[in-house]
Backbone as a printed PyTorch tensor [residue, N CA C, xyz], in Angstrom:
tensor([[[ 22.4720,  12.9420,   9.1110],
         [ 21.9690,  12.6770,   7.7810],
         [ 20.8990,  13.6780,   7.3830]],

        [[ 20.0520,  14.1910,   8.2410],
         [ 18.7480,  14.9140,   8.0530],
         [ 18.9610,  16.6500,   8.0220]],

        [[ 18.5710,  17.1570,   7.4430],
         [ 18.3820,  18.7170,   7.2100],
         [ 18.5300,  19.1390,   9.0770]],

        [[ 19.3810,  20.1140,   9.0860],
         [ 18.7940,  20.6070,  10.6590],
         [ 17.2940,  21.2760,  10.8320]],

        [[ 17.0700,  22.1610,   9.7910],
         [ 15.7160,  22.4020,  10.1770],
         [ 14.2350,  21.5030,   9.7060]],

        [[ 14.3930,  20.3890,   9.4940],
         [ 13.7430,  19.4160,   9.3910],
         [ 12.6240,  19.3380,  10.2160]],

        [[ 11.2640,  18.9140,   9.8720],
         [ 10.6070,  18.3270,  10.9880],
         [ 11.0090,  16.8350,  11.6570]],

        [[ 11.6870,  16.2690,  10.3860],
         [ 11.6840,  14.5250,  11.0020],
         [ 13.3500,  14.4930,  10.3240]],

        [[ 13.7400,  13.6100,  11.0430],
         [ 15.4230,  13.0100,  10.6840],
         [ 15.1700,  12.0370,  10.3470]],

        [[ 15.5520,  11.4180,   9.6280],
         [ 15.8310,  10.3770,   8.6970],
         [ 17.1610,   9.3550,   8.9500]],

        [[ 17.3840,   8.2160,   9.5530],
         [ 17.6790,   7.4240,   9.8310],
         [ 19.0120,   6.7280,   8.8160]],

        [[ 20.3370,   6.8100,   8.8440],
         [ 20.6450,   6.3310,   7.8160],
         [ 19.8560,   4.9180,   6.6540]],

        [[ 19.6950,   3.9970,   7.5490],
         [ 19.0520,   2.8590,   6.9850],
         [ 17.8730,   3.3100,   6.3310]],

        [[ 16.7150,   4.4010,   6.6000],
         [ 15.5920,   4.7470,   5.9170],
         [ 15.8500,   5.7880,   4.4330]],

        [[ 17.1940,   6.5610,   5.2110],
         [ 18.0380,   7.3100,   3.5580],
         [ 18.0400,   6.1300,   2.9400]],

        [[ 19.1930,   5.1490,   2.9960],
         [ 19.1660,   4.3680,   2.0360],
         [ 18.6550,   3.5160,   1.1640]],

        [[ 17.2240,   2.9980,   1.8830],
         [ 16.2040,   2.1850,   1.7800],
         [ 15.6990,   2.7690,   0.4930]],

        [[ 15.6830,   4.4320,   1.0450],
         [ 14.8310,   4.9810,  -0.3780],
         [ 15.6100,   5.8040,  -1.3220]],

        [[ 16.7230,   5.6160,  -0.8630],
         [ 17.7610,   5.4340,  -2.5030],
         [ 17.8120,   4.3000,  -2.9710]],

        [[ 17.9380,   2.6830,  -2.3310],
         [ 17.6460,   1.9580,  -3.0260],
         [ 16.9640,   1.4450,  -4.1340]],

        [[ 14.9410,   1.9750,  -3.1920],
         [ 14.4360,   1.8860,  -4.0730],
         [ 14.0900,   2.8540,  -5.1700]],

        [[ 14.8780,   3.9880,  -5.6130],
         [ 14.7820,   5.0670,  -6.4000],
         [ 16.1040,   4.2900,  -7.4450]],

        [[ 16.5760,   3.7110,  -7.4590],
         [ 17.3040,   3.1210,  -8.2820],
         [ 16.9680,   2.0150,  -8.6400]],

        [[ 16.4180,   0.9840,  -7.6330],
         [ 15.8250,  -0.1930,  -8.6520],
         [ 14.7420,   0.2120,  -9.4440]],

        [[ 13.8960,   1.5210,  -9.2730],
         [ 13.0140,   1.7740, -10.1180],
         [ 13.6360,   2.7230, -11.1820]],

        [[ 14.3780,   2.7490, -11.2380],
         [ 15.4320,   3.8010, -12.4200],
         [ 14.5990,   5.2360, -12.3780]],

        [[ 14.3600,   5.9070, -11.0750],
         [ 13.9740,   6.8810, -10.8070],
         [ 14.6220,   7.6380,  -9.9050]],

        [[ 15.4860,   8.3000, -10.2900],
         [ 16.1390,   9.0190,  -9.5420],
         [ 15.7190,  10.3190,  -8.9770]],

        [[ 14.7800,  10.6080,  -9.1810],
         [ 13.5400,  12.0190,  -8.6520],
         [ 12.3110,  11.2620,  -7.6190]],

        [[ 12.1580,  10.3180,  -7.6190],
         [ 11.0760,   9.8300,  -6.7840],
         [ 11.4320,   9.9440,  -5.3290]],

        [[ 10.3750,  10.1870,  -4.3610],
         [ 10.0830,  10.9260,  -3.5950],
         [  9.3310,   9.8760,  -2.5900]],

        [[  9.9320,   9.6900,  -1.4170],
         [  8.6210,   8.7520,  -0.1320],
         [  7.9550,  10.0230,  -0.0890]],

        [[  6.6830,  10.1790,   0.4800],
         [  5.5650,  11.1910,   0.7950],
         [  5.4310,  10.1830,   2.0260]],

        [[  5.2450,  11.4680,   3.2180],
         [  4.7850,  10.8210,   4.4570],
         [  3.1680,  11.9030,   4.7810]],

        [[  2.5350,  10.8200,   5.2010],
         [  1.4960,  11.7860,   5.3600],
         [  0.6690,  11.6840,   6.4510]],

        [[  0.3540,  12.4420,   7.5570],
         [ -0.7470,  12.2850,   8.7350],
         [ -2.2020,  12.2600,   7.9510]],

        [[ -3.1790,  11.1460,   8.8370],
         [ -4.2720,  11.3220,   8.3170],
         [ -5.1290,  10.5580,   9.4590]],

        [[ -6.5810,  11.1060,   9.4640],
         [ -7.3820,  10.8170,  10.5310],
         [ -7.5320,   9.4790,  10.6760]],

        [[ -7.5760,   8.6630,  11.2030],
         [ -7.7100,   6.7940,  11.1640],
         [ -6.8430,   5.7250,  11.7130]],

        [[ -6.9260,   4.7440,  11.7170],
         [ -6.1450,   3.5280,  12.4610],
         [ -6.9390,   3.7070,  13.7750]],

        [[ -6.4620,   2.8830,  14.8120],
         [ -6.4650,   2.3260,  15.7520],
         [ -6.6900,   3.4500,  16.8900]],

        [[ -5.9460,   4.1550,  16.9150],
         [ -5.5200,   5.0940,  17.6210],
         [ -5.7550,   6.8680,  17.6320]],

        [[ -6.6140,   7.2210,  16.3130],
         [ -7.1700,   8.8930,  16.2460],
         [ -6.0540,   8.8870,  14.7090]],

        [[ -5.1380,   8.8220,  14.5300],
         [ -4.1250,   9.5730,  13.5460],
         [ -3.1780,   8.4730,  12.5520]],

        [[ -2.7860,   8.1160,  11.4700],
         [ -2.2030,   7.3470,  10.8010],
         [ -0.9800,   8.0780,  10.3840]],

        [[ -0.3190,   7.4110,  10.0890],
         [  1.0500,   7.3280,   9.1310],
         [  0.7780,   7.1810,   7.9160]],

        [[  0.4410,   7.9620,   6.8390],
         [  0.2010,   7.0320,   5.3470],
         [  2.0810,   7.2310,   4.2500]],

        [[  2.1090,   6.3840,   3.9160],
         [  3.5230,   6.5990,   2.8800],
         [  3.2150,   6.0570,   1.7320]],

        [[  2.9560,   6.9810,   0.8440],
         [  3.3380,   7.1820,  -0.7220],
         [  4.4250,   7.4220,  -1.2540]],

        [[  4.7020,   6.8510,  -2.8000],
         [  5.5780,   7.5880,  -3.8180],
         [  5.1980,   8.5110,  -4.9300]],

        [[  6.2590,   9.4190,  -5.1280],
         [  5.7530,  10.6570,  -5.7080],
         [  6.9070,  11.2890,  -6.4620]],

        [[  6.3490,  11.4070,  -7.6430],
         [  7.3400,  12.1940,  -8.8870],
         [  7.3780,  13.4280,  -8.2790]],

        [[  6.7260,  14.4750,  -7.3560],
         [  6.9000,  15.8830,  -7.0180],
         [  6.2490,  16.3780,  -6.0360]],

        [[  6.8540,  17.2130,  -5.9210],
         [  6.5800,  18.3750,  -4.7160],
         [  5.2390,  19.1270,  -4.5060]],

        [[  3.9950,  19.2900,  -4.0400],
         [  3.5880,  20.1200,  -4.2560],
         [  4.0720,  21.3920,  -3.9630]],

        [[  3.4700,  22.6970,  -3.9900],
         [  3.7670,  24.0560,  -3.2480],
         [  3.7980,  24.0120,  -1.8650]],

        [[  4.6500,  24.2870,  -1.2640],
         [  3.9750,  24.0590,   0.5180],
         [  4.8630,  23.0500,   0.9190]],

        [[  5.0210,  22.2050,   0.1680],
         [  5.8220,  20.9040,   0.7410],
         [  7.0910,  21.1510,   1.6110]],

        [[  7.4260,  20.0210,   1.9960],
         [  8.7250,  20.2820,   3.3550],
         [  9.4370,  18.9540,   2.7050]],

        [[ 10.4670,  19.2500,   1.8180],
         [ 11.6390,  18.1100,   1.3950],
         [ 12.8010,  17.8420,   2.3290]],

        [[ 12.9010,  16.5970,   2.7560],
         [ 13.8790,  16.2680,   3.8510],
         [ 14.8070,  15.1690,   2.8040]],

        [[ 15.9460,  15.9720,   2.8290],
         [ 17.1210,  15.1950,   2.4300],
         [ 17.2760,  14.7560,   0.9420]],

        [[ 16.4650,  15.3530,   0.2780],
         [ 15.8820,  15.2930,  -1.2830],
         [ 15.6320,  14.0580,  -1.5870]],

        [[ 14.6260,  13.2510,  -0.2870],
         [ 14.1600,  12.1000,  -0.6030],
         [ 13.0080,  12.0020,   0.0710]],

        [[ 12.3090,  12.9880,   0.9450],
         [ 11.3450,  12.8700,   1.7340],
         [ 10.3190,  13.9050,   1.4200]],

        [[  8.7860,  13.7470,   1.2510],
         [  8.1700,  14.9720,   0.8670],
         [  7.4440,  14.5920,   2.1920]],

        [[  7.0710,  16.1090,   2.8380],
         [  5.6970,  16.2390,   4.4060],
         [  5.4100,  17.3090,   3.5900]],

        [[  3.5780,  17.2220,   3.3060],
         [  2.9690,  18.5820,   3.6550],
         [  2.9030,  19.2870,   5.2330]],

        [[  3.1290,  20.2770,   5.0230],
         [  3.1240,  21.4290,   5.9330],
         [  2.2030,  20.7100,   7.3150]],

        [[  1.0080,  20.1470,   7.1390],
         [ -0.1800,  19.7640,   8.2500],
         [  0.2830,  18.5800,   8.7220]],

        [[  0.4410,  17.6780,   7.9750],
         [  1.4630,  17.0180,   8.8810],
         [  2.9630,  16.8600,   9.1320]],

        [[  3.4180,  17.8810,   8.6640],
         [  5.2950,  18.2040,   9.5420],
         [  4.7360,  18.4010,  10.8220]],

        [[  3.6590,  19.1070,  11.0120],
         [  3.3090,  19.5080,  12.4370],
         [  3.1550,  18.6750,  13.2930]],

        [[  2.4400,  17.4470,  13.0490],
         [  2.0610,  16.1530,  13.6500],
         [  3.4030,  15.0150,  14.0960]],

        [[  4.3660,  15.2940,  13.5580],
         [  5.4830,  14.5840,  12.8930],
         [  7.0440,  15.1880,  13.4200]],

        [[  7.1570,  16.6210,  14.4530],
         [  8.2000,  17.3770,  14.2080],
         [  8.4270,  16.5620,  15.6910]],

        [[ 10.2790,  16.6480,  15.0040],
         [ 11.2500,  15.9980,  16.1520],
         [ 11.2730,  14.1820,  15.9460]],

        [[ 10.4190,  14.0530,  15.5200],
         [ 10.4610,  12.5000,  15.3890],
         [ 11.7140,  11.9000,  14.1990]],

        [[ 11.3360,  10.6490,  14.2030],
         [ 13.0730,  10.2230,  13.1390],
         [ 11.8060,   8.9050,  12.7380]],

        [[ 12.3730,   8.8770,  11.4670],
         [ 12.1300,   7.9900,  10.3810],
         [ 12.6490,   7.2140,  10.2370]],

        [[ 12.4010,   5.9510,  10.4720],
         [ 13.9640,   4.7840,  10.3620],
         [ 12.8080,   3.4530,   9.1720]],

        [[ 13.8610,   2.6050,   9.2080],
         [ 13.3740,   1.2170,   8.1420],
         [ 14.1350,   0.3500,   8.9200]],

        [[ 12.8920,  -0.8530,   9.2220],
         [ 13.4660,  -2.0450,   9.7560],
         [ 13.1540,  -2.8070,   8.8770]],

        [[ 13.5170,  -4.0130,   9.3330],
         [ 13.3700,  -5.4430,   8.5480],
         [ 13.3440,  -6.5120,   9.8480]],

        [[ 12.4470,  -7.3650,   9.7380],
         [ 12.1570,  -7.8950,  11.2010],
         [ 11.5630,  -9.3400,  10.6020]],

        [[ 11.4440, -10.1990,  11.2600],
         [ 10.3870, -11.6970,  11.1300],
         [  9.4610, -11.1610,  10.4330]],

        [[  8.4480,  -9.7090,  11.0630],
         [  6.8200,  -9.4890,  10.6040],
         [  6.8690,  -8.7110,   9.3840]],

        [[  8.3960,  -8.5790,   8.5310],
         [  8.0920,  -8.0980,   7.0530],
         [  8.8170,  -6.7790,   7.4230]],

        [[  9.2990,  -5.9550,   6.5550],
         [  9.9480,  -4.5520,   5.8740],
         [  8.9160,  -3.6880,   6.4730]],

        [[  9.6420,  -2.5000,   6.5900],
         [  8.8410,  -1.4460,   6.7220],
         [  9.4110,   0.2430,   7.1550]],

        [[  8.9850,   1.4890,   6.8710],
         [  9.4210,   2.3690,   7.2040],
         [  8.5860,   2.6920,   8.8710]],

        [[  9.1640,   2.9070,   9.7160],
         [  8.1540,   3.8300,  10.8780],
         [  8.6270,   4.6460,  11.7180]],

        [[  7.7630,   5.2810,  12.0630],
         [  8.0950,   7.0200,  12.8410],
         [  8.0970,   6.6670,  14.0400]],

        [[  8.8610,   7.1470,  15.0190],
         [  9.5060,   7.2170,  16.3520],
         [  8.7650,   8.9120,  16.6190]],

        [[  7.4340,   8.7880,  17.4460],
         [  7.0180,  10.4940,  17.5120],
         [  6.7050,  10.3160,  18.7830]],

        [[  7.8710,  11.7450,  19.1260],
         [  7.7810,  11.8860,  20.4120],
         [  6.7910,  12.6720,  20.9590]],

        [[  5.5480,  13.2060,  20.0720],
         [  4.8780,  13.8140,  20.3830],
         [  3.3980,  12.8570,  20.5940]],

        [[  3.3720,  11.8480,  20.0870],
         [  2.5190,  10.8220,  20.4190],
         [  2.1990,  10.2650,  22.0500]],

        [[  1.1660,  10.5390,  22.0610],
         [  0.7590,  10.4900,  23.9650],
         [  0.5470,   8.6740,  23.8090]],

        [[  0.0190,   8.0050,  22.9830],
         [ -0.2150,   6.7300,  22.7760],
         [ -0.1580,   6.1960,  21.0910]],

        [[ -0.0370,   5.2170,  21.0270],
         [  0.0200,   4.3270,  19.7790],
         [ -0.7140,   2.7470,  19.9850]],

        [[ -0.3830,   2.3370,  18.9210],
         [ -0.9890,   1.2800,  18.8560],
         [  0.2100,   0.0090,  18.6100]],

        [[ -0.4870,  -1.2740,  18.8050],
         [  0.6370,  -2.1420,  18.4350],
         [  1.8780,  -1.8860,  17.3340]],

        [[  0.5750,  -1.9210,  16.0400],
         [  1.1100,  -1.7530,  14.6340],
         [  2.3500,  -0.7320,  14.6660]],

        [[  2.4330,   0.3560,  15.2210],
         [  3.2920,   1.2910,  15.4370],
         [  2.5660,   2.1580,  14.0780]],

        [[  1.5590,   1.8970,  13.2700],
         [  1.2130,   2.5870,  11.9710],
         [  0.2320,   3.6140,  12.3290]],

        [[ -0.9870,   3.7440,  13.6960],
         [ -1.1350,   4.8770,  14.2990],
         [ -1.2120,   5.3540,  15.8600]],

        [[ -1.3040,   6.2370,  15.7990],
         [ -1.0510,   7.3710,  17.1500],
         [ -1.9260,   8.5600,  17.5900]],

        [[ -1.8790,   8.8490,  18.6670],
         [ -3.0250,   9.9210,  19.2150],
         [ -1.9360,  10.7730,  19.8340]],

        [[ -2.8650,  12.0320,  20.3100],
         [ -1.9430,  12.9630,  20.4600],
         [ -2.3240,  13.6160,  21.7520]]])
């Protein structure tokens, strides 16, 4: 499903999740943004936004995923999937570059 030169693969179920919701919002250009950032539990977070565009620099996976450049780095080789579980919906990263995490699976150290 995912670009080969991708930092992250994308999961069929997480493609679809966010074509889903790019159609119930009658937005067919909207964009998940994944983003590394200092915090959580663990040194490093996961943050996910939506986004009408690209900045310059950006790394588009599958013309549904925006990574800035600083964190593709944090993020490369890993896969993006969407579960649905008892504890609620959610997108999360499988990073194999993560030395530890936390319960939440929402952050990671390196």
């Amino acid at each position: 499903m995912s670009d080969m030169n991708a930092p992250i693969t994308l999961t069929p179920t997480a493609y679809n999740r966010i074509e889903d919701i790019r159609q119930s919002r009658s937005q067919p250009g909207l964009f998940l943004r994944l983003a590394v950032s200092g915090g959580g539990c663990s040194g490093f977070r996961y943050d996910f936004s939506w986004d009408n565009t690209a900045a310059d620099g950006d790394i588009i996976v599958d013309d549904v995923l925006i990574i800035d450049p600083m964190s593709a780095a944090y993020v490369l080789g890993s896969t993006l999937d969407y579960s649905v579980s008892l504890m609620g919906e959610q997108f999360k990263v499988t990073n194999p570059n993560a030395s530890s995490g936390c319960g939440c699976g929402e952050s990671f150290s390196v």
